[in-house]
N, CA, C and O atoms as a GROMACS GRO file, in nm:
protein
  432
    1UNK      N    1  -2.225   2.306  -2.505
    1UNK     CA    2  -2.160   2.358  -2.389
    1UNK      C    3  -2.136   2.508  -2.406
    1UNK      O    4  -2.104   2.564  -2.511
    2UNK      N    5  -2.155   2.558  -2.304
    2UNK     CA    6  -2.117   2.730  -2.327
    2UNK      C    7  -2.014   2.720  -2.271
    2UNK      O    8  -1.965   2.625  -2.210
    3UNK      N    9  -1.961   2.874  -2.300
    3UNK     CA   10  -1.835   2.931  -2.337
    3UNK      C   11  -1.752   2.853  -2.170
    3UNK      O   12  -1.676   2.759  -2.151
    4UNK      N   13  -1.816   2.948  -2.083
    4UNK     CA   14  -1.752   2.912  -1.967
    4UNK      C   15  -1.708   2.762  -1.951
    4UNK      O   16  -1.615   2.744  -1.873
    5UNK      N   17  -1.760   2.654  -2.012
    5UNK     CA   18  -1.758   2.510  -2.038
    5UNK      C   19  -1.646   2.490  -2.053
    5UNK      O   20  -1.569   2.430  -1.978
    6UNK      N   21  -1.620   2.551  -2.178
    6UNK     CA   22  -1.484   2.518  -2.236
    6UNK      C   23  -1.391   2.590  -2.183
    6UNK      O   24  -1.295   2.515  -2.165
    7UNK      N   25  -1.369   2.693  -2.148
    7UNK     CA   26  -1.230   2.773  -2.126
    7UNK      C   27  -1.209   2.721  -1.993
    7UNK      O   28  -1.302   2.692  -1.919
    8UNK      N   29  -1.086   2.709  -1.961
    8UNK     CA   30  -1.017   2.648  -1.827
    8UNK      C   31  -0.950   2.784  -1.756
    8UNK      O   32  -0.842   2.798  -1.814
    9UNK      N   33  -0.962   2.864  -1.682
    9UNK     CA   34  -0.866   2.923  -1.625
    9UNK      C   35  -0.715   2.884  -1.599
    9UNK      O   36  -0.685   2.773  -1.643
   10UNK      N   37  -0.641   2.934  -1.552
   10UNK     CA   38  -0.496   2.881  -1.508
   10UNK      C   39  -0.549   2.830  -1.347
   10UNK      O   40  -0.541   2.714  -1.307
   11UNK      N   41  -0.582   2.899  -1.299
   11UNK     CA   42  -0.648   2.836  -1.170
   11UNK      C   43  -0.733   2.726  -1.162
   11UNK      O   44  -0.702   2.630  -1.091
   12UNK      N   45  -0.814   2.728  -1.214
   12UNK     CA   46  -0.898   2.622  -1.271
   12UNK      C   47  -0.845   2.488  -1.340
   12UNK      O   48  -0.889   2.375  -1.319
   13UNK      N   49  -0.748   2.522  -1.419
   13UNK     CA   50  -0.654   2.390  -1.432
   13UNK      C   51  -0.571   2.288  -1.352
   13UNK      O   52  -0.538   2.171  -1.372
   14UNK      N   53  -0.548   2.384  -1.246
   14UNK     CA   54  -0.465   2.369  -1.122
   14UNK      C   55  -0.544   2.296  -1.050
   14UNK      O   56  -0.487   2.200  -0.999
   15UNK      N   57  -0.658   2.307  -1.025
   15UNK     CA   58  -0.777   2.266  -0.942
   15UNK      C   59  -0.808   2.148  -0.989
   15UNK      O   60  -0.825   2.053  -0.914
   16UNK      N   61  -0.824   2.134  -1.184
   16UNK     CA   62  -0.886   2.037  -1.199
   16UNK      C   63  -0.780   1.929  -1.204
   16UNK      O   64  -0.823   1.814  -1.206
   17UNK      N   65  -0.602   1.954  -1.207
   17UNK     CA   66  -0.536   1.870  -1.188
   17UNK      C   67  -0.500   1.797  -1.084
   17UNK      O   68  -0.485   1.675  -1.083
   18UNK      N   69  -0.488   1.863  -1.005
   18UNK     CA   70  -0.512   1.828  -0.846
   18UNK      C   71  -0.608   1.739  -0.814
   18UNK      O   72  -0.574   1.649  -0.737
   19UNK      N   73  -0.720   1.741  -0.852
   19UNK     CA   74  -0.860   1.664  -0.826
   19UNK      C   75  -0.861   1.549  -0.886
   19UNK      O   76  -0.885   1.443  -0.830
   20UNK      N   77  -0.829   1.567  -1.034
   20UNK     CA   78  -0.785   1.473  -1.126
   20UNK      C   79  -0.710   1.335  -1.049
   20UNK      O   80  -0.749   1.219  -1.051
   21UNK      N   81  -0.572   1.401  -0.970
   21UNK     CA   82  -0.457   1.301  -0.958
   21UNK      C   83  -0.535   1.272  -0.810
   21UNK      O   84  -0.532   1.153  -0.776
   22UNK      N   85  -0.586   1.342  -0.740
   22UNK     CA   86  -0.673   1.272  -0.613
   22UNK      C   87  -0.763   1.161  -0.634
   22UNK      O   88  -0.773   1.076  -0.546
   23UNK      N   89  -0.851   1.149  -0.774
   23UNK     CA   90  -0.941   1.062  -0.756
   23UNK      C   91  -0.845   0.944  -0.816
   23UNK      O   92  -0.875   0.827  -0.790
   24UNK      N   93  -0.762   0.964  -0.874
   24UNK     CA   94  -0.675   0.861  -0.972
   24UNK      C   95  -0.624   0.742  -0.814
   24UNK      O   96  -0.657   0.634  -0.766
   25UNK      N   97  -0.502   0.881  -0.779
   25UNK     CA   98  -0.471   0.782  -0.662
   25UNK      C   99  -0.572   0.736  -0.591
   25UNK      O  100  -0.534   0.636  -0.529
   26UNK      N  101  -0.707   0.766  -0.566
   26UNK     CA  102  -0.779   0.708  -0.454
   26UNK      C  103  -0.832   0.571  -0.540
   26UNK      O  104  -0.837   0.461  -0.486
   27UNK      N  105  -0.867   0.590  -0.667
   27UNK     CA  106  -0.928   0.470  -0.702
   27UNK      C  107  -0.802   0.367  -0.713
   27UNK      O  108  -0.837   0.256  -0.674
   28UNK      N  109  -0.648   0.372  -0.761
   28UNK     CA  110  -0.547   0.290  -0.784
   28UNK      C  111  -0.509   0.259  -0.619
   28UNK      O  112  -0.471   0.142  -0.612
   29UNK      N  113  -0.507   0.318  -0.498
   29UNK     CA  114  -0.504   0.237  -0.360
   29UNK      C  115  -0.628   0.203  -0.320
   29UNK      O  116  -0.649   0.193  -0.200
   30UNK      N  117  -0.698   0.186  -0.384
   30UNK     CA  118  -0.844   0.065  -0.349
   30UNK      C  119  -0.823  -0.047  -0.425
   30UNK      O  120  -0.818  -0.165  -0.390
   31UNK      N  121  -0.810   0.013  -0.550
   31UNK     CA  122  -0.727  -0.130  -0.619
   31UNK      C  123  -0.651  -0.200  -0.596
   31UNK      O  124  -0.675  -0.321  -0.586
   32UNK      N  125  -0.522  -0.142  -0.577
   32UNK     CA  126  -0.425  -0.236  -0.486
   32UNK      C  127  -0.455  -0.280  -0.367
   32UNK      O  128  -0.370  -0.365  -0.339
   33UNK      N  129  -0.558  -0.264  -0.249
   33UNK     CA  130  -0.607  -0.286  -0.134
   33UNK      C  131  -0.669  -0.421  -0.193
   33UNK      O  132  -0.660  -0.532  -0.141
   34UNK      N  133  -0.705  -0.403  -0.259
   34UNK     CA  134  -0.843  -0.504  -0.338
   34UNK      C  135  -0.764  -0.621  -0.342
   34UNK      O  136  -0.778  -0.730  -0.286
   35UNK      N  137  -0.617  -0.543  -0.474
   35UNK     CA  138  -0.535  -0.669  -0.546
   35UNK      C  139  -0.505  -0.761  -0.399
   35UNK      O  140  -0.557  -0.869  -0.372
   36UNK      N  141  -0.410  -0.684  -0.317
   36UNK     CA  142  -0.368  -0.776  -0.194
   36UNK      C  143  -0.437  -0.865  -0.153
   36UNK      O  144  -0.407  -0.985  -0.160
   37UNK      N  145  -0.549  -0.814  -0.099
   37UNK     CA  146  -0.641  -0.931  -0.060
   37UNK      C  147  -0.696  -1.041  -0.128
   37UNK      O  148  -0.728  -1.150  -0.081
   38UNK      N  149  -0.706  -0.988  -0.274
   38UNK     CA  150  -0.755  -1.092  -0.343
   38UNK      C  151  -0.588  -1.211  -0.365
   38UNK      O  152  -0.582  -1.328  -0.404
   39UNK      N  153  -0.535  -1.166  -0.345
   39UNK     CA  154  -0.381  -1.220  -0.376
   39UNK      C  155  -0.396  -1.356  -0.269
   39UNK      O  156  -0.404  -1.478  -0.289
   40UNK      N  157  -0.396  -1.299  -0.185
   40UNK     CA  158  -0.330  -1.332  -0.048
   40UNK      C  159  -0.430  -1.468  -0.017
   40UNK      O  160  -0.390  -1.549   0.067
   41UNK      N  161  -0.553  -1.490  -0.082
   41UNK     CA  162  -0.637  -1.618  -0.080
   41UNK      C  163  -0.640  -1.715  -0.198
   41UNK      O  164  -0.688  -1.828  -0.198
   42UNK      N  165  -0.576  -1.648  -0.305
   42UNK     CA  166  -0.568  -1.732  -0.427
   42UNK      C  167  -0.469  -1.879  -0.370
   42UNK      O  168  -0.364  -1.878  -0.306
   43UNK      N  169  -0.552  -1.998  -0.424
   43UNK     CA  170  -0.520  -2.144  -0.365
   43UNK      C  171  -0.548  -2.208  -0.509
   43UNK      O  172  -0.537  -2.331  -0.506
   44UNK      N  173  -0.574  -2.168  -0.605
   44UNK     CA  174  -0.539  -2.234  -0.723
   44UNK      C  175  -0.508  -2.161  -0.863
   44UNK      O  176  -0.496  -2.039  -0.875
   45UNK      N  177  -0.499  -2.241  -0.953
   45UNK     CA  178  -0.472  -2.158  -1.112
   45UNK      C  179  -0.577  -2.116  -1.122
   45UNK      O  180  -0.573  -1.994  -1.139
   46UNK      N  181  -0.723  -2.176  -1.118
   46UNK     CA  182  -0.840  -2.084  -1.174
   46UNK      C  183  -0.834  -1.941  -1.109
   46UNK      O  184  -0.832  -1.834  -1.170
   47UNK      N  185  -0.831  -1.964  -0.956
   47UNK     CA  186  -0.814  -1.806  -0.921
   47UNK      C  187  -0.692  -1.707  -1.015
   47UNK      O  188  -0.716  -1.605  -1.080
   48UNK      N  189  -0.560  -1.775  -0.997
   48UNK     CA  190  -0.515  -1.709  -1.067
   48UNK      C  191  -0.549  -1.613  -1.167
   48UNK      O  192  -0.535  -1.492  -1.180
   49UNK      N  193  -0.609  -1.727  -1.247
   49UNK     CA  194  -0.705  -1.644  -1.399
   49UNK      C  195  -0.801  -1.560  -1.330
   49UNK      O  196  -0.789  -1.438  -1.323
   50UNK      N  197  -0.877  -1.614  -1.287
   50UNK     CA  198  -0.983  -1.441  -1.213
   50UNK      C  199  -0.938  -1.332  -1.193
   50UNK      O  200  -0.995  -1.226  -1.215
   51UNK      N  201  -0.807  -1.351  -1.138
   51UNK     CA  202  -0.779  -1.229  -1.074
   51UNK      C  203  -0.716  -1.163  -1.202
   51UNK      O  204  -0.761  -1.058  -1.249
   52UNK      N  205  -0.608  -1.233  -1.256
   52UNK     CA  206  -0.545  -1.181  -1.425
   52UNK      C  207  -0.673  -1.130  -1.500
   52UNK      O  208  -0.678  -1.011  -1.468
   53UNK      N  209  -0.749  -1.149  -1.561
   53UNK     CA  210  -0.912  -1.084  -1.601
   53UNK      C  211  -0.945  -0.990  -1.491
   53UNK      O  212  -0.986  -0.885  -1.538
   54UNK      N  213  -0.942  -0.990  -1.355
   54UNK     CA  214  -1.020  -0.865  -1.286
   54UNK      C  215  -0.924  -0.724  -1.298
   54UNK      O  216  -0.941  -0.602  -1.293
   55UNK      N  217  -0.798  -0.835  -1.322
   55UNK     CA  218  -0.685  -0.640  -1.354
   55UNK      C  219  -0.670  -0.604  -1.474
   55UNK      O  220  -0.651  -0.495  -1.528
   56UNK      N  221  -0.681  -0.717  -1.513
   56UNK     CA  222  -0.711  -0.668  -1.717
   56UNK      C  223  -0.790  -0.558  -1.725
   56UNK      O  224  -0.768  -0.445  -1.768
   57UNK      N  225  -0.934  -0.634  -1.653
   57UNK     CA  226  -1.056  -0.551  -1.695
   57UNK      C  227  -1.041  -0.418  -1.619
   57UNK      O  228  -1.118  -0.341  -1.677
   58UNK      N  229  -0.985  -0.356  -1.524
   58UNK     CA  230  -0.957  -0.249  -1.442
   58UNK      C  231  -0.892  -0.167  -1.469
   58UNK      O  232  -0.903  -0.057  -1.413
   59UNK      N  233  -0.781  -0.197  -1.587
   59UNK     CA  234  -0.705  -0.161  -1.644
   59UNK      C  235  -0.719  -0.102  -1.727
   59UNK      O  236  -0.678   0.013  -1.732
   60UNK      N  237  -0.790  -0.166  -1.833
   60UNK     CA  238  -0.918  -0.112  -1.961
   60UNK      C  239  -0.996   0.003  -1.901
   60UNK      O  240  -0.979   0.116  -1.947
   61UNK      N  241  -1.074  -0.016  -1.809
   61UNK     CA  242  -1.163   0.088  -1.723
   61UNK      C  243  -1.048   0.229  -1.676
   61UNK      O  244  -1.060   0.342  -1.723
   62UNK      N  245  -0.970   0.199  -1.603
   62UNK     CA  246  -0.929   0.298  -1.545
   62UNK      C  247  -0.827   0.404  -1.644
   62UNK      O  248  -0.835   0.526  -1.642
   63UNK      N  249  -0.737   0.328  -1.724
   63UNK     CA  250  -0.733   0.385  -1.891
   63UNK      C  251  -0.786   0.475  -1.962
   63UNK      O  252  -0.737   0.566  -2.030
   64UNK      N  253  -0.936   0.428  -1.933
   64UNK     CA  254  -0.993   0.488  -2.021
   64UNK      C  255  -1.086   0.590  -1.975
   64UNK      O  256  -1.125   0.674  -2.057
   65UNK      N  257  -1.137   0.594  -1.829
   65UNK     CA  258  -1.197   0.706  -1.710
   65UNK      C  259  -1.102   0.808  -1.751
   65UNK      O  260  -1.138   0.907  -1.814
   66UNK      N  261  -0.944   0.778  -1.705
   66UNK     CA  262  -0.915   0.901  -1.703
   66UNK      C  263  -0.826   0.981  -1.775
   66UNK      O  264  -0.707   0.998  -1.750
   67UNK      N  265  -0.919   1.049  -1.905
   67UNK     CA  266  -0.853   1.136  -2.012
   67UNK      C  267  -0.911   1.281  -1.917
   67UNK      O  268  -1.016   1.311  -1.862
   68UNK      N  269  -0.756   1.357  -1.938
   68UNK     CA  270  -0.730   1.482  -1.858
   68UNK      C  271  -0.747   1.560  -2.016
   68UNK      O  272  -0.638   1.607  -2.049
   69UNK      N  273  -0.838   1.581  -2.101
   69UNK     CA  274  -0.829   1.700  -2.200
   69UNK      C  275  -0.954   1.771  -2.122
   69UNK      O  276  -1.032   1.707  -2.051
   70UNK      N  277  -0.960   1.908  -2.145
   70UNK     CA  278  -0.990   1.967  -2.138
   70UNK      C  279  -1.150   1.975  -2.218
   70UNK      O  280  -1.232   2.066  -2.217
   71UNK      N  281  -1.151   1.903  -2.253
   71UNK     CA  282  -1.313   1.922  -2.329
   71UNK      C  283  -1.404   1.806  -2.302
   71UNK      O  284  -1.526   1.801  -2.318
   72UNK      N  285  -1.310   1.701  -2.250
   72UNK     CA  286  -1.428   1.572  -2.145
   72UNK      C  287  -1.388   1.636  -1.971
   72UNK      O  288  -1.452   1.582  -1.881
   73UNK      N  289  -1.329   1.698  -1.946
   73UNK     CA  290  -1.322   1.676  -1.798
   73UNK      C  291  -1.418   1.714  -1.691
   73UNK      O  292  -1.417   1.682  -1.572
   74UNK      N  293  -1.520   1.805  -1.771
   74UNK     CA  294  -1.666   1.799  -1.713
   74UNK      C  295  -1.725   1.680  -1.654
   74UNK      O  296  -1.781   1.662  -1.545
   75UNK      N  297  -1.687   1.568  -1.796
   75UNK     CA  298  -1.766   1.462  -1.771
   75UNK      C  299  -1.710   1.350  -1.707
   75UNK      O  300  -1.774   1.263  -1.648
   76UNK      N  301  -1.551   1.358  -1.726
   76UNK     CA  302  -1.501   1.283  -1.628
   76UNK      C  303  -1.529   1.325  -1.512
   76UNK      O  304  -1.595   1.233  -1.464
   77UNK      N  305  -1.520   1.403  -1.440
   77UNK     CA  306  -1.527   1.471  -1.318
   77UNK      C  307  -1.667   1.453  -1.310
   77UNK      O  308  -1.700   1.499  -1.201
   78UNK      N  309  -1.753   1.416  -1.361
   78UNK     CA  310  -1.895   1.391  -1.304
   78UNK      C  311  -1.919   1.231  -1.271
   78UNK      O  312  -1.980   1.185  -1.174
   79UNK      N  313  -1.884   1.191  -1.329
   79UNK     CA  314  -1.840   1.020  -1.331
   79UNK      C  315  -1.802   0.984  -1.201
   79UNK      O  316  -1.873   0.914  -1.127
   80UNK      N  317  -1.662   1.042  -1.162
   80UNK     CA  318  -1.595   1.034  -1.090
   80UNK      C  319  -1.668   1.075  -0.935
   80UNK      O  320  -1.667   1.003  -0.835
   81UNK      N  321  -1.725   1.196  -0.947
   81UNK     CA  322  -1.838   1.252  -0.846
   81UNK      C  323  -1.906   1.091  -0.830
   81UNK      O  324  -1.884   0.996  -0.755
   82UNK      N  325  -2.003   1.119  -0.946
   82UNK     CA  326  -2.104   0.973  -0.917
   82UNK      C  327  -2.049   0.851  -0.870
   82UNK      O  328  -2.115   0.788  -0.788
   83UNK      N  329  -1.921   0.801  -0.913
   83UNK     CA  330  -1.852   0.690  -0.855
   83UNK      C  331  -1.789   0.709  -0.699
   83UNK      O  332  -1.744   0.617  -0.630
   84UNK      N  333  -1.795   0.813  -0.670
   84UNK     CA  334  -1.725   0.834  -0.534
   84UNK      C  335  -1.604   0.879  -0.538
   84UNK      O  336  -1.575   0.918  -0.425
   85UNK      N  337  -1.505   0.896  -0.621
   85UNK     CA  338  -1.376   0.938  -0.641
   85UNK      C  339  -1.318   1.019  -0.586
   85UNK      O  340  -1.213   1.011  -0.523
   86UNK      N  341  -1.421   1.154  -0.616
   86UNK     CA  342  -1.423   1.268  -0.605
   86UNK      C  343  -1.560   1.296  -0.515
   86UNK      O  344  -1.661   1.227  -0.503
   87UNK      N  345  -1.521   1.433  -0.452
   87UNK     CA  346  -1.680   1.476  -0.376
   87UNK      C  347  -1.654   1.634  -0.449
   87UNK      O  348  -1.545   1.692  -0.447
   88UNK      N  349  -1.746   1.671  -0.494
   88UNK     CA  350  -1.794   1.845  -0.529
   88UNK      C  351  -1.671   1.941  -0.471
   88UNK      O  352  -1.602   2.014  -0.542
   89UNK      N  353  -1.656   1.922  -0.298
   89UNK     CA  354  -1.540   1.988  -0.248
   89UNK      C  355  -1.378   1.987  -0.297
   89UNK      O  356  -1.280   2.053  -0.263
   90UNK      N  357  -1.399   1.886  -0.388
   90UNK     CA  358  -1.248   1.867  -0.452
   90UNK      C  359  -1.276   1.960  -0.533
   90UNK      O  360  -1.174   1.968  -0.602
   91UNK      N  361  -1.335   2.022  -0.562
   91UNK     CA  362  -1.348   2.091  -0.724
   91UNK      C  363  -1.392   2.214  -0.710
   91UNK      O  364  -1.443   2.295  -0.788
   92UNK      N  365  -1.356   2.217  -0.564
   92UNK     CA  366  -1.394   2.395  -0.505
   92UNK      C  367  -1.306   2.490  -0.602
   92UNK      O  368  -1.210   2.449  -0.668
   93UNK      N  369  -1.354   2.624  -0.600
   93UNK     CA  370  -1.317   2.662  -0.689
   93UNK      C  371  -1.303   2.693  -0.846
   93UNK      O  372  -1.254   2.798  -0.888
   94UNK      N  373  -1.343   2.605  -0.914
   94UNK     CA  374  -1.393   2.577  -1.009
   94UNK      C  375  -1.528   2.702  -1.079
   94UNK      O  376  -1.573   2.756  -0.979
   95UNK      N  377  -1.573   2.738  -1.160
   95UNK     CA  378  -1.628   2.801  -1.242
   95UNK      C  379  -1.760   2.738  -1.164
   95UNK      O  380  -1.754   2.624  -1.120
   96UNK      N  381  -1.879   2.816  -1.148
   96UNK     CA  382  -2.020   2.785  -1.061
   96UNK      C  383  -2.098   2.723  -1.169
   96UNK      O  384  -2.187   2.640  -1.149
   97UNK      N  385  -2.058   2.770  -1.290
   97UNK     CA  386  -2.160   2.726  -1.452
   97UNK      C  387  -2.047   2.561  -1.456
   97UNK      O  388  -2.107   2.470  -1.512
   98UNK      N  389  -1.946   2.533  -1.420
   98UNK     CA  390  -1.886   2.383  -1.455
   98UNK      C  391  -1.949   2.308  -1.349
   98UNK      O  392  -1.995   2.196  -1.369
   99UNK      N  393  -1.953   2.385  -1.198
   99UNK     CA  394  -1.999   2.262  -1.085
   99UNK      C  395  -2.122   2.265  -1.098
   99UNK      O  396  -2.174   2.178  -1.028
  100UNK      N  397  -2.207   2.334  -1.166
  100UNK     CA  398  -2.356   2.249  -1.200
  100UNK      C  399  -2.376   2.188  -1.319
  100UNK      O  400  -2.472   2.111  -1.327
  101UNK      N  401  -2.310   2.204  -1.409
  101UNK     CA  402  -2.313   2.102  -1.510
  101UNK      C  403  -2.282   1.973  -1.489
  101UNK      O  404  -2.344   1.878  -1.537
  102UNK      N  405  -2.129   1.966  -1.375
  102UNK     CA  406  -2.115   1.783  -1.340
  102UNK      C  407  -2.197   1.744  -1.210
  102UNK      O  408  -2.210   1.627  -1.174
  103UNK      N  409  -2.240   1.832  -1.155
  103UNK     CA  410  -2.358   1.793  -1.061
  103UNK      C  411  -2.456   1.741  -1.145
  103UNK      O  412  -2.515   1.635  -1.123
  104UNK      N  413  -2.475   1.813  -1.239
  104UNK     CA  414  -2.611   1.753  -1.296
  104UNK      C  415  -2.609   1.620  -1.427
  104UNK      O  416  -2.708   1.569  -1.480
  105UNK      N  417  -2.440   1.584  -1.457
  105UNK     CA  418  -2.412   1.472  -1.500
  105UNK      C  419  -2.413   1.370  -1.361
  105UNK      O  420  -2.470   1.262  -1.383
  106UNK      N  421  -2.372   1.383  -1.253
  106UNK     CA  422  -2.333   1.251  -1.186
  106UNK      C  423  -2.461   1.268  -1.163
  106UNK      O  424  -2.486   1.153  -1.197
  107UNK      N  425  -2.582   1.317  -1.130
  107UNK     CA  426  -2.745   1.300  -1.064
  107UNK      C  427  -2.752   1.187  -1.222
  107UNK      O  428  -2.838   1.099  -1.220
  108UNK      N  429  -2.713   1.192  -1.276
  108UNK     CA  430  -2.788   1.090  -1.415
  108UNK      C  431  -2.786   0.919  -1.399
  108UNK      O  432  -2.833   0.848  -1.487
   0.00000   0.00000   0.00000
């Protein structure tokens, strides 16, 4: 990674925190959209268990997506691009050498 990679501006931090807690909340109220519904039809214990394993496993996932250091957030933020989380315009602002580097992680 070059230099510009690594160094965060103060502005740039601001940006990437902001973006950060946007894709967080957007993916945790799809989840809960999800949980409800899936709630709201459960008619036995097996469901029960499905659904206990589908938040386990979401839990594990979403945990672990989103580490805010400064030396993955390229790649989170490209992830997040590729998953839909985030769109490029969240991250306006940002350094022109960082938004083509996670452009060219989420194209992967």
């Amino acid at each position: 990674m070059s230099t510009t990679e690594n160094y965060w501006s103060s502005t740039e931090k601001e940006i990437a925190q902001r973006a950060f807690e946007k894709a967080r909340s957007r993916e945790i109220n799809t989840l809960i959209e999800t949980v409800r519904n899936a709630a709201s039809s459960v008619s036995n214990l097996d469901e029960i268990w499905r659904l206990h394993d589908y938040l386990s496993s979401k839990r594990y996932e979403i945990d672990g997506k989103y580490d805010d250091r400064e030396s993955v957030l390229i790649f989170v933020f490209s992830q997040l691009v590729k998953e839909g989380w985030l769109s490029v315009e969240d991250l306006e602002g940002l350094n022109s050498d960082k938004i083509a580097k996670l452009n060219a992680l989420a194209k992967m």
